[in-house]
PDB file of N, CA, C and O in Angstrom:
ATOM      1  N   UNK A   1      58.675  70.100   2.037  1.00  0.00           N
ATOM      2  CA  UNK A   1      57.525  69.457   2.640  1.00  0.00           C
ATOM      3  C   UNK A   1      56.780  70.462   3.516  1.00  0.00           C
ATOM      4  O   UNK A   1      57.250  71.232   4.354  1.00  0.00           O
ATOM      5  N   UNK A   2      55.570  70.290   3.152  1.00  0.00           N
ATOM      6  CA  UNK A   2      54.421  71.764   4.056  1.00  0.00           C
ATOM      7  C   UNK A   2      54.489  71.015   5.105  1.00  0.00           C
ATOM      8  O   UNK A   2      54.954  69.877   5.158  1.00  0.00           O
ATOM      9  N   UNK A   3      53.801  71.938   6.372  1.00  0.00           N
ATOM     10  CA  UNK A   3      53.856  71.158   7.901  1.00  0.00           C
ATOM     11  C   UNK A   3      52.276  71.158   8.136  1.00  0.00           C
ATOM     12  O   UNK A   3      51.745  70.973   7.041  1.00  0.00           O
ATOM     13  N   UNK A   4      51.478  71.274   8.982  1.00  0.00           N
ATOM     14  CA  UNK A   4      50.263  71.645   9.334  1.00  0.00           C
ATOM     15  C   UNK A   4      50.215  72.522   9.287  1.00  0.00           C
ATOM     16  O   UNK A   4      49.545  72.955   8.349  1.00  0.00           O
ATOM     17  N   UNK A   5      50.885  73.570  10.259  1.00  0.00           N
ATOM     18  CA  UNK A   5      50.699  74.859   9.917  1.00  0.00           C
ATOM     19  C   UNK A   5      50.504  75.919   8.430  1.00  0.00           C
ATOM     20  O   UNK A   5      49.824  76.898   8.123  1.00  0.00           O
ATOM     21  N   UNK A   6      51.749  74.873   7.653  1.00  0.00           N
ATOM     22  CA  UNK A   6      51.131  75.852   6.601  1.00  0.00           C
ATOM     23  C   UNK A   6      50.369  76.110   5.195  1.00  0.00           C
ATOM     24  O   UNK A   6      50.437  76.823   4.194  1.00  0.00           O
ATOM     25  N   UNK A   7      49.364  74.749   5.945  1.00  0.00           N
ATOM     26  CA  UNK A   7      48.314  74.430   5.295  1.00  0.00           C
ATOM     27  C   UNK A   7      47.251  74.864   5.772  1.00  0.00           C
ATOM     28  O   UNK A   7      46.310  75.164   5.037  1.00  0.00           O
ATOM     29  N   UNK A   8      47.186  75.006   7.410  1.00  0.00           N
ATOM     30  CA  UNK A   8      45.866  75.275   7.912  1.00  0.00           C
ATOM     31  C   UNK A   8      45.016  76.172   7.779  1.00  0.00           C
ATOM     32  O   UNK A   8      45.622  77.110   7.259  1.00  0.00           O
ATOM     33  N   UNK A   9      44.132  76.409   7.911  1.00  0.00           N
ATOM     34  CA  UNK A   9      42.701  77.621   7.669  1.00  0.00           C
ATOM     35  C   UNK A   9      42.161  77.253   8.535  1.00  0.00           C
ATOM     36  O   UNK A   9      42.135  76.112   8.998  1.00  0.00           O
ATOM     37  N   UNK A  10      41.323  78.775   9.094  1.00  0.00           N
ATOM     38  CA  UNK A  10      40.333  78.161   9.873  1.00  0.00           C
ATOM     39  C   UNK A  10      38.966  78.449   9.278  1.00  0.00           C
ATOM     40  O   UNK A  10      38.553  79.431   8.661  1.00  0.00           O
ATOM     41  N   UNK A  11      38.342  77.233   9.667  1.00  0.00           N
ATOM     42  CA  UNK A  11      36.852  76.842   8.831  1.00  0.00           C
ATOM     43  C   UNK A  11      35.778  77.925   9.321  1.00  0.00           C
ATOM     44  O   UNK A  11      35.597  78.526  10.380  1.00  0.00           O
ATOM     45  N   UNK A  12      35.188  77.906   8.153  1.00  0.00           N
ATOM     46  CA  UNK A  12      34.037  78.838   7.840  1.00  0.00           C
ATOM     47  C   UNK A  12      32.533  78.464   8.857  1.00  0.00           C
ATOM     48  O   UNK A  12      31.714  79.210   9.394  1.00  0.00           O
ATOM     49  N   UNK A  13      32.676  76.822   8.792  1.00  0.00           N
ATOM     50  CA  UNK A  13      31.744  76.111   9.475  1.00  0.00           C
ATOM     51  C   UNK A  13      31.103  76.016  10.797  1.00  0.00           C
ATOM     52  O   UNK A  13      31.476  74.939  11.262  1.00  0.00           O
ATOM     53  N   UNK A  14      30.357  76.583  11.599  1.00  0.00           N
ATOM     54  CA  UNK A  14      30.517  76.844  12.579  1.00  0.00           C
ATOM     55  C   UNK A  14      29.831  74.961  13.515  1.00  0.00           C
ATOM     56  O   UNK A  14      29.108  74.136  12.956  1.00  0.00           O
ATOM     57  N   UNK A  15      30.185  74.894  14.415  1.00  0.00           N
ATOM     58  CA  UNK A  15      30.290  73.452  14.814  1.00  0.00           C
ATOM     59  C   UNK A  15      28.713  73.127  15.726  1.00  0.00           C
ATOM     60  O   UNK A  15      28.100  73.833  16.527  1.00  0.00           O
ATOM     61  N   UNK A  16      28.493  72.050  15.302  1.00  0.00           N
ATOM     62  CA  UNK A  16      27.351  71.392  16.583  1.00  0.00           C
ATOM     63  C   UNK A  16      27.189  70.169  16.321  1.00  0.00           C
ATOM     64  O   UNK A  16      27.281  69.477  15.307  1.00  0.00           O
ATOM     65  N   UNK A  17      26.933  70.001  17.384  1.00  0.00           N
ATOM     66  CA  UNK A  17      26.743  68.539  17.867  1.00  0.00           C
ATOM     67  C   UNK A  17      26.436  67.640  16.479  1.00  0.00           C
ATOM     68  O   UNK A  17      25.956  68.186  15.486  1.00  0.00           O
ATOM     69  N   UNK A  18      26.702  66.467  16.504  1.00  0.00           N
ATOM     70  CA  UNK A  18      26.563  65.914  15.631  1.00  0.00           C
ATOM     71  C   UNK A  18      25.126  64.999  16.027  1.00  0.00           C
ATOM     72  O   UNK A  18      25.903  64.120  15.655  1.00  0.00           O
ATOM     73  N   UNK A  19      24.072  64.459  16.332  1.00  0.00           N
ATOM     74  CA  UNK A  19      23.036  63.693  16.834  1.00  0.00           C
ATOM     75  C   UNK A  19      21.831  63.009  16.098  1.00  0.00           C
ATOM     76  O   UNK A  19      21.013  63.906  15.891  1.00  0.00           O
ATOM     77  N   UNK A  20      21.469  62.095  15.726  1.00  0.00           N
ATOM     78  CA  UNK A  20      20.459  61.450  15.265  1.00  0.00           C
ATOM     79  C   UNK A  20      20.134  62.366  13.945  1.00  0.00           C
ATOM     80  O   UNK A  20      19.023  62.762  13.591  1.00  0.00           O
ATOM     81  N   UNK A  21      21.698  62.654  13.159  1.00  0.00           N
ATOM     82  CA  UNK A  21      21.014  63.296  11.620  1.00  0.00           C
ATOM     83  C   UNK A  21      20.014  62.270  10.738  1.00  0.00           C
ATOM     84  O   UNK A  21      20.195  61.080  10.995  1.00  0.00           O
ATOM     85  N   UNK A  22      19.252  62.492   9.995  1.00  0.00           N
ATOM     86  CA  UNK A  22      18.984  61.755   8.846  1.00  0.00           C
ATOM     87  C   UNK A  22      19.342  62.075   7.699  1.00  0.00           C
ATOM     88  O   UNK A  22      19.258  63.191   7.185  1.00  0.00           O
ATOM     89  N   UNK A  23      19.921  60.730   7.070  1.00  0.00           N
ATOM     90  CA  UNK A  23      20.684  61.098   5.231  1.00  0.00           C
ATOM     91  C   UNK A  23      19.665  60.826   4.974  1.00  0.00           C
ATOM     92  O   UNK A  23      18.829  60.129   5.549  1.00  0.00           O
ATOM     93  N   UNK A  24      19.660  61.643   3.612  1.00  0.00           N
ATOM     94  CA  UNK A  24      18.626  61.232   2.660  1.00  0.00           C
ATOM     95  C   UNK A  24      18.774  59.613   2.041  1.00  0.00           C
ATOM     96  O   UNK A  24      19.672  58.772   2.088  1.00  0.00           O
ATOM     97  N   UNK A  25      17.365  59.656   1.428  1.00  0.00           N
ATOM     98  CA  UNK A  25      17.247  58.128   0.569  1.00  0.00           C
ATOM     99  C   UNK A  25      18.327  57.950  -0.131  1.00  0.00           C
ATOM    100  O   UNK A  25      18.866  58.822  -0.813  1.00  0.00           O
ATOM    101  N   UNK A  26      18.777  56.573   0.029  1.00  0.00           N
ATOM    102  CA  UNK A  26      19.440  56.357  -1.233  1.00  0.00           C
ATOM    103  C   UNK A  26      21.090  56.502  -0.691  1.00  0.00           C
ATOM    104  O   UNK A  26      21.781  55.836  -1.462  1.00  0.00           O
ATOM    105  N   UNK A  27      21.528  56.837  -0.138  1.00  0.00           N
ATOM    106  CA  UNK A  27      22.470  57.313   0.994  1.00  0.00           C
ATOM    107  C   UNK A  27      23.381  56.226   1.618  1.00  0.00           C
ATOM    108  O   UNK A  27      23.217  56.371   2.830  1.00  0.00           O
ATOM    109  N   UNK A  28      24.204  55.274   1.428  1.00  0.00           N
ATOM    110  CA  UNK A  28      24.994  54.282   2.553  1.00  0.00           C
ATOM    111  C   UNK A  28      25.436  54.914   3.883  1.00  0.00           C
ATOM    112  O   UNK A  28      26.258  55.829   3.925  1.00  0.00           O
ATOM    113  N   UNK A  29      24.954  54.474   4.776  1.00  0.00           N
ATOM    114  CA  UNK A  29      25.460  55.001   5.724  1.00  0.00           C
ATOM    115  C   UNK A  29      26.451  53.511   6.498  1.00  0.00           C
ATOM    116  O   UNK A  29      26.223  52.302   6.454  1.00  0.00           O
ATOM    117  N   UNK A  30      27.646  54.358   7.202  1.00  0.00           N
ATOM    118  CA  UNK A  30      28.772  53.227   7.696  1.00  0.00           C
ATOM    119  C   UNK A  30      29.016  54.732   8.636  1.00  0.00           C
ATOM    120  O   UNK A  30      28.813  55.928   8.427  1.00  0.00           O
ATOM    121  N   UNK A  31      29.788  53.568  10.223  1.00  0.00           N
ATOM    122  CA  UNK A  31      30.180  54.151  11.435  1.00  0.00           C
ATOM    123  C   UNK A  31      31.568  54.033  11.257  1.00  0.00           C
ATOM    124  O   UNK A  31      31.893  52.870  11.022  1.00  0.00           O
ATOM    125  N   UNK A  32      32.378  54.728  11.284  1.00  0.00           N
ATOM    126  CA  UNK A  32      33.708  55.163  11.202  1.00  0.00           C
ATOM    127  C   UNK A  32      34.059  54.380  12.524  1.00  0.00           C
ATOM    128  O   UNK A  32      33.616  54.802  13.592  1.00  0.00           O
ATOM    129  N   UNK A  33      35.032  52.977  12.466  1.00  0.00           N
ATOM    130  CA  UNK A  33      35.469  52.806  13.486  1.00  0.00           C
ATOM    131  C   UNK A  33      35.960  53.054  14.505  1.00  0.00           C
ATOM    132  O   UNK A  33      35.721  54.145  15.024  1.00  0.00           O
ATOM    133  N   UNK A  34      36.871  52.054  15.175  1.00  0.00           N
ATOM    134  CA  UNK A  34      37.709  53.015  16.040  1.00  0.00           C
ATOM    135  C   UNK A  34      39.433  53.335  15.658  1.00  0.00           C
ATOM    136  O   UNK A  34      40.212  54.158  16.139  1.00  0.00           O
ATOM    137  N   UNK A  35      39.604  52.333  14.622  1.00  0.00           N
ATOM    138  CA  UNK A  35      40.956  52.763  14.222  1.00  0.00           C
ATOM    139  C   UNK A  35      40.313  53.967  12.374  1.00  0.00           C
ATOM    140  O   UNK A  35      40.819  53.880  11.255  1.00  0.00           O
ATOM    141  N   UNK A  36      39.095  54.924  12.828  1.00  0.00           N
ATOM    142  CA  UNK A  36      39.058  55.748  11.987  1.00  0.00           C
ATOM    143  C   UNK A  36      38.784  55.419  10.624  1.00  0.00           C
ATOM    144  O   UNK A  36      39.095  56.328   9.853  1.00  0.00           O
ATOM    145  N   UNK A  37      38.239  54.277  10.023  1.00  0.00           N
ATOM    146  CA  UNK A  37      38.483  53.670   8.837  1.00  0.00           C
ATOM    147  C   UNK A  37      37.052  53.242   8.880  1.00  0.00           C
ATOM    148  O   UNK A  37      36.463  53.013   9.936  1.00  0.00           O
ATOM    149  N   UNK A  38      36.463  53.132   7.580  1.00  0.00           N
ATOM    150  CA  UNK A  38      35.105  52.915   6.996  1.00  0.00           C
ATOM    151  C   UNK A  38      35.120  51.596   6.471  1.00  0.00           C
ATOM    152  O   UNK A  38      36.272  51.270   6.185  1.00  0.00           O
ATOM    153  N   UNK A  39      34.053  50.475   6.172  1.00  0.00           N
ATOM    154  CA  UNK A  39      34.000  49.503   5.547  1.00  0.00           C
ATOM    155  C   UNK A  39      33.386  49.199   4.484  1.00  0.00           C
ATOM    156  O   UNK A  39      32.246  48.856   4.795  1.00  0.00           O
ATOM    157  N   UNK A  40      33.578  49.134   3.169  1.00  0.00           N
ATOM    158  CA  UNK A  40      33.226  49.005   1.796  1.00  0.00           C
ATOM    159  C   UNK A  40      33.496  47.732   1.233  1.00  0.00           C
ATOM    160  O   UNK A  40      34.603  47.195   1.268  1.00  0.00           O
ATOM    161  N   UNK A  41      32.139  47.092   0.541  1.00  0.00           N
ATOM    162  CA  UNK A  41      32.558  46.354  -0.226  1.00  0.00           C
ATOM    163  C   UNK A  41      33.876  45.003   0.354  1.00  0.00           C
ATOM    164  O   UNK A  41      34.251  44.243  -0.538  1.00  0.00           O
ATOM    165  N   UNK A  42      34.340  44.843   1.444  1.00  0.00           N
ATOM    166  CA  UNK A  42      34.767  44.537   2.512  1.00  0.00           C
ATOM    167  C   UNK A  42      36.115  44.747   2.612  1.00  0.00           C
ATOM    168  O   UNK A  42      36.941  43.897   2.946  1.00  0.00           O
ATOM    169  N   UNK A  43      36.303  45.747   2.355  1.00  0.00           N
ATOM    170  CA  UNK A  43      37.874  46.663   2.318  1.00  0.00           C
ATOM    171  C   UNK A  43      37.335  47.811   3.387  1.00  0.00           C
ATOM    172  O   UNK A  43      36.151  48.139   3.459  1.00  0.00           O
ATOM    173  N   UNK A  44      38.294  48.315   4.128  1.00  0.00           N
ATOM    174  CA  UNK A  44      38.306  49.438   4.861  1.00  0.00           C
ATOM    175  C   UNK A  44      39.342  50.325   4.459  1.00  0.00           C
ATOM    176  O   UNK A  44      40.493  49.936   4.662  1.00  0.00           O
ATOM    177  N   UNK A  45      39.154  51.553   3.876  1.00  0.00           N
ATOM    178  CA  UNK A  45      39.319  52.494   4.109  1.00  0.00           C
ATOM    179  C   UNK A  45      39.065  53.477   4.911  1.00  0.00           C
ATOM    180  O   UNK A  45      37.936  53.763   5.310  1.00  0.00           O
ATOM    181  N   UNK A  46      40.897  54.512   5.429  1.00  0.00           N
ATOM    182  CA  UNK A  46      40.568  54.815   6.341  1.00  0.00           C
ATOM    183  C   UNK A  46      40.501  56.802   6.292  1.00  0.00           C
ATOM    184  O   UNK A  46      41.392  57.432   5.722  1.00  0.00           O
ATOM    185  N   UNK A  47      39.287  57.514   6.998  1.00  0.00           N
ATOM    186  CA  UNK A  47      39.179  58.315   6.779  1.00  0.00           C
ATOM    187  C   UNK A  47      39.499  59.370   8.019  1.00  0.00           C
ATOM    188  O   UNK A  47      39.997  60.480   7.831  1.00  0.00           O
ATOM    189  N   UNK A  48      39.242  59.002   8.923  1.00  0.00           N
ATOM    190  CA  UNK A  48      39.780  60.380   9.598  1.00  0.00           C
ATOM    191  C   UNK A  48      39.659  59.702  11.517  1.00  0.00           C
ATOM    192  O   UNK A  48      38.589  59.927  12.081  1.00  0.00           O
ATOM    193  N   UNK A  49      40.677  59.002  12.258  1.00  0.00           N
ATOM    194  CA  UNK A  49      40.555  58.589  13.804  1.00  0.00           C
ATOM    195  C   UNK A  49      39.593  59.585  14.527  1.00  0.00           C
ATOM    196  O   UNK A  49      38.754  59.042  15.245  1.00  0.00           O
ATOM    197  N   UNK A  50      39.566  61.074  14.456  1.00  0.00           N
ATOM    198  CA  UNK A  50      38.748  62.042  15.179  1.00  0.00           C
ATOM    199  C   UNK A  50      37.554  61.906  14.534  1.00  0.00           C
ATOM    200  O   UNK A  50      36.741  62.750  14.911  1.00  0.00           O
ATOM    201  N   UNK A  51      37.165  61.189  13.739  1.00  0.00           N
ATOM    202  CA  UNK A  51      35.775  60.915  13.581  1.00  0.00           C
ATOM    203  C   UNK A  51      35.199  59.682  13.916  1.00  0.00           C
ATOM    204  O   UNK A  51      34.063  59.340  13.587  1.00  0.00           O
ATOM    205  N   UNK A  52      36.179  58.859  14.729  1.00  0.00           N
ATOM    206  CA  UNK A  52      35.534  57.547  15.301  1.00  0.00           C
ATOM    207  C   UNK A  52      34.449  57.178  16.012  1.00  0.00           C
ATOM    208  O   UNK A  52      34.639  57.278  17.224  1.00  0.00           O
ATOM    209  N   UNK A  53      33.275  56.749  15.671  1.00  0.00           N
ATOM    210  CA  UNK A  53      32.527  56.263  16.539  1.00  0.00           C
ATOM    211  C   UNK A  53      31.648  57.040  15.610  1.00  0.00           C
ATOM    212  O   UNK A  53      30.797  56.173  15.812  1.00  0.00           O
ATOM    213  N   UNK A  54      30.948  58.003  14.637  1.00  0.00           N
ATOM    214  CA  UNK A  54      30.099  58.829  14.008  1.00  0.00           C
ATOM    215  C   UNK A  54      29.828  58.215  13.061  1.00  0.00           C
ATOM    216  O   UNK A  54      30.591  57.363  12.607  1.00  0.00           O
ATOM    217  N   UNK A  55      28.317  58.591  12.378  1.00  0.00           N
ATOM    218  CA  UNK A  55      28.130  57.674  11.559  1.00  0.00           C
ATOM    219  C   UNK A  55      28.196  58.736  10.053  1.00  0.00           C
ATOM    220  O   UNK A  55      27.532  59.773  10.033  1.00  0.00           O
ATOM    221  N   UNK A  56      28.760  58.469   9.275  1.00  0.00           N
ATOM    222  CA  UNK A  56      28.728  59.158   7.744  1.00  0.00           C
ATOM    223  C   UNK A  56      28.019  58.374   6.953  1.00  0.00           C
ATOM    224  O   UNK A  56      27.417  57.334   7.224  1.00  0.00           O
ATOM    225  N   UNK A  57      28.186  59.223   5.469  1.00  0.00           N
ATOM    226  CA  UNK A  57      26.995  58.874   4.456  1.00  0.00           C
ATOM    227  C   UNK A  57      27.804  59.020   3.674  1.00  0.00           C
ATOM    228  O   UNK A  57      28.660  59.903   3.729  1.00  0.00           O
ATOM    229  N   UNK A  58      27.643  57.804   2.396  1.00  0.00           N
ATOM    230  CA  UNK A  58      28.608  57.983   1.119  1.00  0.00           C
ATOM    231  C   UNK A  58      27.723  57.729  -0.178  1.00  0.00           C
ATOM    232  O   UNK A  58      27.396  56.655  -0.683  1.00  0.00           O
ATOM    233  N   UNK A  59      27.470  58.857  -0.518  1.00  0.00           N
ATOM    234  CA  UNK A  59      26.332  59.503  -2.001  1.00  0.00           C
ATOM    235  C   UNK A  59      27.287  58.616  -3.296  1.00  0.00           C
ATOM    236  O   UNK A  59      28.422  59.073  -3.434  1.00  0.00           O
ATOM    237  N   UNK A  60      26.953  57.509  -4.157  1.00  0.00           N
ATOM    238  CA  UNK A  60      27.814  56.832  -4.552  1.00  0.00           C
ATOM    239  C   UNK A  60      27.726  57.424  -5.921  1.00  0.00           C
ATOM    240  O   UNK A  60      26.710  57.302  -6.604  1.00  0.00           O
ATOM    241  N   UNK A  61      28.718  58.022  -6.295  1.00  0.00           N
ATOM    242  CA  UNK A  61      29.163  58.923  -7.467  1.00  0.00           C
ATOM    243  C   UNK A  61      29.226  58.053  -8.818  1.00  0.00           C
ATOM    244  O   UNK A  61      28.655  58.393  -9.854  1.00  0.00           O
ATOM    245  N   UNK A  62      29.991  56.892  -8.674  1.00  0.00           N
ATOM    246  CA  UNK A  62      30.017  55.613 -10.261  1.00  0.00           C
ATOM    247  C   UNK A  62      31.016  54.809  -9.170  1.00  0.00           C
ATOM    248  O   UNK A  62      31.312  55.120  -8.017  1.00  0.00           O
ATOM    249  N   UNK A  63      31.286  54.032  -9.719  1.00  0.00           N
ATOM    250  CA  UNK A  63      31.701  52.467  -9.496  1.00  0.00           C
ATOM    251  C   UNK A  63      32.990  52.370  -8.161  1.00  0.00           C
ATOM    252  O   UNK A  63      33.181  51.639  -7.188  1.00  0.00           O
ATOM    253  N   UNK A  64      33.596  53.411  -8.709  1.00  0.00           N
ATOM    254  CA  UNK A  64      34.753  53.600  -7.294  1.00  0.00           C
ATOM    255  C   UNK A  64      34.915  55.461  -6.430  1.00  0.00           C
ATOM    256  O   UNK A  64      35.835  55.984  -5.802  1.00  0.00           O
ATOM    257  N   UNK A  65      33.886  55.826  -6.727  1.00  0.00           N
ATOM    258  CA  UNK A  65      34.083  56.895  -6.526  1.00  0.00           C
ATOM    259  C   UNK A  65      32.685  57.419  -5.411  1.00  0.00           C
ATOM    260  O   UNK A  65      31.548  57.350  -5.877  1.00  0.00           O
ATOM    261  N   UNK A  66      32.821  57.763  -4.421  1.00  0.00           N
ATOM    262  CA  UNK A  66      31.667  58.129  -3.154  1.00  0.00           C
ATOM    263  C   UNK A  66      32.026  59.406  -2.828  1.00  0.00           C
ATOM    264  O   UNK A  66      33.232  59.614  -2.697  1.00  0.00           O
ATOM    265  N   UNK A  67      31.097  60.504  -2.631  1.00  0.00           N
ATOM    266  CA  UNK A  67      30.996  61.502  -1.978  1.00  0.00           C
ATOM    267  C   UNK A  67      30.648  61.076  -0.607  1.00  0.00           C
ATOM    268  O   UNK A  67      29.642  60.389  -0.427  1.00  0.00           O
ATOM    269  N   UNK A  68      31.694  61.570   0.740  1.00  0.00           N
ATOM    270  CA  UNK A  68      31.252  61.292   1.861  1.00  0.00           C
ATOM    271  C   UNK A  68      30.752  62.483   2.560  1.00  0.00           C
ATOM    272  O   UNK A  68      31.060  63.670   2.448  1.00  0.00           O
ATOM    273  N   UNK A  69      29.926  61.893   3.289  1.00  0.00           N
ATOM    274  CA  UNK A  69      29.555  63.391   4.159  1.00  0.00           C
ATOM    275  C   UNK A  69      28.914  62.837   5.568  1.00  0.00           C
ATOM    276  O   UNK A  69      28.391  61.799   5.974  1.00  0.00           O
ATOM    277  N   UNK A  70      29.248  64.093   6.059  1.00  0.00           N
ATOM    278  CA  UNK A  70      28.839  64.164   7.636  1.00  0.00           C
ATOM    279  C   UNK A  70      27.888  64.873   7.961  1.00  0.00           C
ATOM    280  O   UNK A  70      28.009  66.079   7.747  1.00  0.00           O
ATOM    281  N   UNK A  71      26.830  64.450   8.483  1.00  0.00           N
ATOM    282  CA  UNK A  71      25.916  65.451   8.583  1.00  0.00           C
ATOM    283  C   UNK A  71      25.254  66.128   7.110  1.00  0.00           C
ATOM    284  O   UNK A  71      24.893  65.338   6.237  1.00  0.00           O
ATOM    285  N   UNK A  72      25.147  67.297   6.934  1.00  0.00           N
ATOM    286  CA  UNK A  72      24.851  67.645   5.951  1.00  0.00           C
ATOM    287  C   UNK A  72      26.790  68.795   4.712  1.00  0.00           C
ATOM    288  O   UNK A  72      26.917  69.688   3.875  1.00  0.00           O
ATOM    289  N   UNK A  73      27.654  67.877   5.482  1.00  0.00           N
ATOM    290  CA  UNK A  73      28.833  68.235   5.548  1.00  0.00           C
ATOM    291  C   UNK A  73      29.285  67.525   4.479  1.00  0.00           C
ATOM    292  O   UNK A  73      29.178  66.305   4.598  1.00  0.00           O
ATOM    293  N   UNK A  74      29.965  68.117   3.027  1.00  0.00           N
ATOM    294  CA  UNK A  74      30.599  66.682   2.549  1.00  0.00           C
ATOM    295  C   UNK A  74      31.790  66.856   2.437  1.00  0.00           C
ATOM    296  O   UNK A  74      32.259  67.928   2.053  1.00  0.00           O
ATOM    297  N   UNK A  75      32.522  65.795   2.763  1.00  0.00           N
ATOM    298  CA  UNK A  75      33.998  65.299   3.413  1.00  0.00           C
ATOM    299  C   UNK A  75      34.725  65.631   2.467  1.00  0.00           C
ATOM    300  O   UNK A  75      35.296  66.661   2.111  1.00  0.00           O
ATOM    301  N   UNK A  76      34.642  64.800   2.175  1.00  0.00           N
ATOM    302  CA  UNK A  76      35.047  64.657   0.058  1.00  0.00           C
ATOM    303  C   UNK A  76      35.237  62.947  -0.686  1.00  0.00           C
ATOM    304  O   UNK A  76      34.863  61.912  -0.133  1.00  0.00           O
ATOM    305  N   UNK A  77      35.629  63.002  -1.480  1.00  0.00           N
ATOM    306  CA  UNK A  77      35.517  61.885  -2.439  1.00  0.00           C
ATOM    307  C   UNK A  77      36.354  60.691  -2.616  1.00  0.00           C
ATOM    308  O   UNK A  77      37.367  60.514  -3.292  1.00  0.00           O
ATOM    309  N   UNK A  78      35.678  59.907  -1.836  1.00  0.00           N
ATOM    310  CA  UNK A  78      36.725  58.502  -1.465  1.00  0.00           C
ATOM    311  C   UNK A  78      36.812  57.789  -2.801  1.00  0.00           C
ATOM    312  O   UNK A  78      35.986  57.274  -3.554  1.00  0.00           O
ATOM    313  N   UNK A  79      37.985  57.938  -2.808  1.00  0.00           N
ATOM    314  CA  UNK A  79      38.627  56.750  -4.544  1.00  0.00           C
ATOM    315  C   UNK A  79      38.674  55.707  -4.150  1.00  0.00           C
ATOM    316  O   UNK A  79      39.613  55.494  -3.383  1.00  0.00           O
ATOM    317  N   UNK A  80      37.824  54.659  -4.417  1.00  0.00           N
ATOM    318  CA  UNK A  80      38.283  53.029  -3.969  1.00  0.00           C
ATOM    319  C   UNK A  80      39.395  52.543  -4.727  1.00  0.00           C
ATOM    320  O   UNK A  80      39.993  51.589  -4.229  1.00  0.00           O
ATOM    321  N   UNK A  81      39.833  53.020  -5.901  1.00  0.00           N
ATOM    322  CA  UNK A  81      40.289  52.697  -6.865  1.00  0.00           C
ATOM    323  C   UNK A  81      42.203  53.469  -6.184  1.00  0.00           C
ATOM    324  O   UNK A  81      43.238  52.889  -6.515  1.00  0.00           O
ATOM    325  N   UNK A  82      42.211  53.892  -5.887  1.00  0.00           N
ATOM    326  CA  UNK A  82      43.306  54.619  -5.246  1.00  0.00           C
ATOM    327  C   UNK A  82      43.387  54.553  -3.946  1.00  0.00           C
ATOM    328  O   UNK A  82      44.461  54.565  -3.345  1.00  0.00           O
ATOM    329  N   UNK A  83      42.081  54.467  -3.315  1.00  0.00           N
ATOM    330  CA  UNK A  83      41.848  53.984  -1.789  1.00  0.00           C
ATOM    331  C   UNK A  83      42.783  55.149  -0.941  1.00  0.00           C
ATOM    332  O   UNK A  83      43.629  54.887  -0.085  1.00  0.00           O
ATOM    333  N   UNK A  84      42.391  56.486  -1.421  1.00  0.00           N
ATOM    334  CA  UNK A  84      42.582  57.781  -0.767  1.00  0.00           C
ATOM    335  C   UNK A  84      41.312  58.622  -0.436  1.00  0.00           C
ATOM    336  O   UNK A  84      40.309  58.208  -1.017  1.00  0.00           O
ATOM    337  N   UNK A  85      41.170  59.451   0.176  1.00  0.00           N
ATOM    338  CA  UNK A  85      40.032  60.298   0.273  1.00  0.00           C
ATOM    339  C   UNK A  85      40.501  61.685  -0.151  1.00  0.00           C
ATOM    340  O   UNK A  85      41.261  62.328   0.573  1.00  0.00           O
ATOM    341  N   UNK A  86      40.084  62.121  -1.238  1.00  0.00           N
ATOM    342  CA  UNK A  86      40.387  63.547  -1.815  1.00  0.00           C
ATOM    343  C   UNK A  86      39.288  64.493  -1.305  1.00  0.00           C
ATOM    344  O   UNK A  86      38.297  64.522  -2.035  1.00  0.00           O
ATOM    345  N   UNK A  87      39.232  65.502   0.108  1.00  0.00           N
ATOM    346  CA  UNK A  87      38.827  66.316   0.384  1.00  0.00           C
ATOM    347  C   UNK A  87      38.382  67.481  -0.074  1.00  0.00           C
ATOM    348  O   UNK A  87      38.984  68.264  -0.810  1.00  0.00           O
ATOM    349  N   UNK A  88      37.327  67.579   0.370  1.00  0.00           N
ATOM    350  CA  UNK A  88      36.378  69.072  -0.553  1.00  0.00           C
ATOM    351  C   UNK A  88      37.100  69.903  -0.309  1.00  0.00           C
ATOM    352  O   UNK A  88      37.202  69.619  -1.502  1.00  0.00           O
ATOM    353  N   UNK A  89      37.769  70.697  -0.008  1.00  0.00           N
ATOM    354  CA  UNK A  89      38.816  71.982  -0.150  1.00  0.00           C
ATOM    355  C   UNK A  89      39.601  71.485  -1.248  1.00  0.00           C
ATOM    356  O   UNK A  89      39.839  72.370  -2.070  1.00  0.00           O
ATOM    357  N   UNK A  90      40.118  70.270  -1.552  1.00  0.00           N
ATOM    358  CA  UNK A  90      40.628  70.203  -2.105  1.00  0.00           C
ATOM    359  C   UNK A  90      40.207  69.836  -3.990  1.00  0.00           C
ATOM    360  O   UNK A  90      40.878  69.554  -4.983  1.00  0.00           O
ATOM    361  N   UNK A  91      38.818  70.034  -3.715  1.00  0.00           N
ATOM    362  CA  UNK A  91      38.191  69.315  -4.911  1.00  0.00           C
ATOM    363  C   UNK A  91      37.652  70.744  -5.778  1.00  0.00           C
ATOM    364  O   UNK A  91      37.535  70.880  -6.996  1.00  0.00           O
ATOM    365  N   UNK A  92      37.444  71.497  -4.942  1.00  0.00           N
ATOM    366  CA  UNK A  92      37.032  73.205  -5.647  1.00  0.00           C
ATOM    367  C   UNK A  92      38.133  73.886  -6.017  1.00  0.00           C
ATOM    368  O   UNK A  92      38.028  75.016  -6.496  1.00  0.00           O
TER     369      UNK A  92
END
């Protein structure tokens, strides 16, 4: 079993504020609660507690499948159908 450590990288991304982005058209936008979890279709899935209270955007790919993103950031690809979130590092 890997630990954190020896998975971690450090990101390329350099950080700012997150504030009054606009998604483009066409775009769902949902506020990541406070127990970290998004609301769909009226199921919550949950994506990340350190992003509580922010609002994301989910680019809807086909029927169970959403690209999420933050900002102009994308998260990665929430499976409703599996009701996991498969992360962009992990999708390239």
């Amino acid at each position: 079993m890997k630990t954190p450590s020896d998975i971690y990288y450090k990101s390329n991304i350099k950080y700012n504020e997150f504030f009054d982005y606009k998604y483009p058209f066409g775009f769902q936008i949902r506020k990541i609660g406070g127990n970290g979890a998004v609301k769909i279709k009226n199921t919550e899935y949950f994506i990340s507690q350190s992003l509580s209270g922010l609002f994301v955007a989910l680019e809807e790919k086909n029927e169970t499948e959403y690209l999420l993103w933050l900002n102009n950031y994308p998260i990665g690809i929430l499976d409703l159908k599996l009701a996991c979130l498969k992360l962009e590092s992990e999708i390239k």
